[in-house]
C-alpha positions in Angstrom: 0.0 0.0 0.0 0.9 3.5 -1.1 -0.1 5.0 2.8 2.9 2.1 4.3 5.5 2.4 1.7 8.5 3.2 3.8 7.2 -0.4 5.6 7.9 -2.5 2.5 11.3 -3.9 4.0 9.7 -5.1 6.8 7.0 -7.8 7.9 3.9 -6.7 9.3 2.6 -9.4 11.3 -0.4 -7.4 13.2 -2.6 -4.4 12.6 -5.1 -3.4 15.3 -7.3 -0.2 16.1 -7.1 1.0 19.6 -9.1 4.1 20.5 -7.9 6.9 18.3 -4.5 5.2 17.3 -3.3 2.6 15.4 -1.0 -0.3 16.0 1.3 -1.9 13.9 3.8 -4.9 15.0 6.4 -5.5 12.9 9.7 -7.2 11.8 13.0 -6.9 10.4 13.9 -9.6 7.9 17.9 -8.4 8.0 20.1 -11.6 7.9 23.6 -9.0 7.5 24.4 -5.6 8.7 27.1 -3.1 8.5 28.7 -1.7 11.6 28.0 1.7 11.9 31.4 2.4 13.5 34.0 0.6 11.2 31.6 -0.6 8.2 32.2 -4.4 8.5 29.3 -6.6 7.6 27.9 -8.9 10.3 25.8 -11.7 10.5 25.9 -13.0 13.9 22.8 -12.0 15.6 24.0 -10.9 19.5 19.8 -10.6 20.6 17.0 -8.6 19.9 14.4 -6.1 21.2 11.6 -4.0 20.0 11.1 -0.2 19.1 8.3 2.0 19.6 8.1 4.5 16.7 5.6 7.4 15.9 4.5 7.8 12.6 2.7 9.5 10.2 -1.2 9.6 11.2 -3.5 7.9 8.9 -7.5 9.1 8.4 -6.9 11.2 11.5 -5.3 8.2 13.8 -2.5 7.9 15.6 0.2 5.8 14.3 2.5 3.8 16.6 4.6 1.0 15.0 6.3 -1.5 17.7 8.9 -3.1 15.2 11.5 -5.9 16.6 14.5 -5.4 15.9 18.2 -7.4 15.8 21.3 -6.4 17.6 24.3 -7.7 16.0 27.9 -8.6 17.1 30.7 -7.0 15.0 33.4 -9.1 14.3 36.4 -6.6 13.7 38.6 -6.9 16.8 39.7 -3.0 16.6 36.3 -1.5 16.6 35.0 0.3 19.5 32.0 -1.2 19.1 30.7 -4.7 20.6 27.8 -4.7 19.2 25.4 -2.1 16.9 21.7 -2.1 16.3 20.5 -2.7 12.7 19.0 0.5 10.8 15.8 0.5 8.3 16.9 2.6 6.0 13.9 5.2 5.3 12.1 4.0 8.9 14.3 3.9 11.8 17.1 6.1 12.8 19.4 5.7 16.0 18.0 6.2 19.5 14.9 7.9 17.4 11.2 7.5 18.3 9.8 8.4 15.4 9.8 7.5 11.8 11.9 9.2 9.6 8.8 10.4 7.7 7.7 11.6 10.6 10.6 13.5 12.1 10.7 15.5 8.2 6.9 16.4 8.8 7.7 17.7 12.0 10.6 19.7 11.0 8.9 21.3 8.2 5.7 22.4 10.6 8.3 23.6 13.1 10.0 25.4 10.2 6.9 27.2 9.5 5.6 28.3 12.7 8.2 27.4 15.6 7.2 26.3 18.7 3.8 26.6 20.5 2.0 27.2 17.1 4.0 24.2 15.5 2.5 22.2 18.5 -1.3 23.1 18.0 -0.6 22.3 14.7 0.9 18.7 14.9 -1.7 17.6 17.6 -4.5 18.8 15.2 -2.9 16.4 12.6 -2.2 13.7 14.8 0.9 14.1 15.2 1.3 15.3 18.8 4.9 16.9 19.6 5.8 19.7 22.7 7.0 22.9 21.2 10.7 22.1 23.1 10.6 18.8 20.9 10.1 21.1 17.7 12.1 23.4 18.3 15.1 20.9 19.0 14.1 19.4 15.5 14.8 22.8 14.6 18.2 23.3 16.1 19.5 19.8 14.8 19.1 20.6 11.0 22.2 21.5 9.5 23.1 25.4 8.4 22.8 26.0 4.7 25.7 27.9 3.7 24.7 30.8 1.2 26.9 30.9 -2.0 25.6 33.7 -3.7 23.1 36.7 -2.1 19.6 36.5 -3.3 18.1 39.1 -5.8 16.7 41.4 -2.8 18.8 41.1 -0.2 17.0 42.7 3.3 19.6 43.7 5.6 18.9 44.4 9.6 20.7 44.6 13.1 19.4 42.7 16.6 20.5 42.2 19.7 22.8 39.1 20.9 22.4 41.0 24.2 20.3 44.0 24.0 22.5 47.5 24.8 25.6 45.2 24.6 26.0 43.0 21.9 24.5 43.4 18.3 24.7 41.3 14.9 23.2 41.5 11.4 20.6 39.2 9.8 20.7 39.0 6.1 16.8 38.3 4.4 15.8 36.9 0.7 13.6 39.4 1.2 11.3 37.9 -2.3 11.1 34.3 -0.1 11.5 35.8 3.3 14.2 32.8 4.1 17.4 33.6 6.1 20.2 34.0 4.0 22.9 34.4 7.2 23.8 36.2 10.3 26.5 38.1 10.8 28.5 38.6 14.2 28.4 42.2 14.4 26.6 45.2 12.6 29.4 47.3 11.0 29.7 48.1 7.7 33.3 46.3 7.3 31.7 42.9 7.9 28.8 43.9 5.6 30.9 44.5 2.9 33.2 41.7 3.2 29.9 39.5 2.9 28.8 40.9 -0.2 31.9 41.2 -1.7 32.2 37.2 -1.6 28.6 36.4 -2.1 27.6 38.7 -5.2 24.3 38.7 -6.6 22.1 41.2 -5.0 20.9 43.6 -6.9 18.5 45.4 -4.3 19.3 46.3 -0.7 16.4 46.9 2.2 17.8 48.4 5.0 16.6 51.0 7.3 18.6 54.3 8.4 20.5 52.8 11.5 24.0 54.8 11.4 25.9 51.3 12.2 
């Protein structure tokens, strides 16, 4: 099915409705696995033990998905690794409790509308997350590092520490994205930005003397 795709390497061996959620118990079929540490492939099986992921909601339900698991021993002496827990690629990441369908979702509502109003909006959908938990999504995505300045490039100071400490935040002011921050707000470091990002061709700024 089209709504389970990212579950098409595993076995589902039970489906249930419970309330408003529903339950999936699955399986790994792995027989091999690479150790995350040194990249050897193992196939002795050291034990087992089952997940609990969140996933994506389904006609309004809750989704959990209590998927079992191997933990396998790796067999190259100098690794600092005993033992590592197999990965579904596209479904399970380390130590996560959600999906990695879920966790994007998330991170794209938090994106949008940060915490508290990223919250009312995932428990709406079914997908129930604390703004801290968003906003951590948040801070875990890596920085994109601008190459070139957009078209309309909006240009204003804030405060690090207000009275004290001031930086500059550079806008694509067409998408309203960040483009970067600067660590202070004098026109030196301004320059030295745009000198090795070109591209803009329209500057909003206000009438701050800095």
């Amino acid at each position: 099915m089209t709504t389970f795709s990212h579950l098409a390497s595993v076995v589902i061996e039970e489906v249930t409705v419970s309330g408003g959620a529903v339950e999936l118990v699955a399986r790994t079929t792995t027989r091999e696995a690479a150790c995350p540490g040194c990249g050897t492939v193992s196939g002795r099986v050291h034990g087992g033990y089952r997940r609990r992921l969140a996933d994506l909601a389904v006609a309004g339900r809750q989704v959990v998905i209590y998927l079992a698991v191997q933990r396998f021993v790796c067999p190259e002496p100098e690794c600092g690794r005993r033992t590592f827990v197999e990965q579904v690629d596209g479904l399970t990441e380390p130590f996560a409790r959600r999906t990695s369908s879920l966790r994007c979702a998330l991170e794209k509502i938090a994106l949008a509308l940060a915490g508290r109003p990223a919250a009312r909006l995932a428990a709406h959908l079914s997908v129930p997350a604390s703004p801290n938990s968003l906003l951590r999504l948040v801070r875990r995505l890596p920085d994109k590092q601008a190459t070139a300045a957009p078209r309309v490039l909006g240009v204003d100071d804030f405060a690090f520490k207000k009275g004290h400490v001031y930086g500059t935040i550079l806008l694509d002011t067409e998408t309203g994205e960040r483009v970067d921050v600067l660590r202070d707000r004098t026109a030196g470091t301004l320059s030295t930005w745009l000198r090795e990002h070109p591209g803009a061709e329209i500057l909003c700024r206000d009438r701050a003397n800095a």
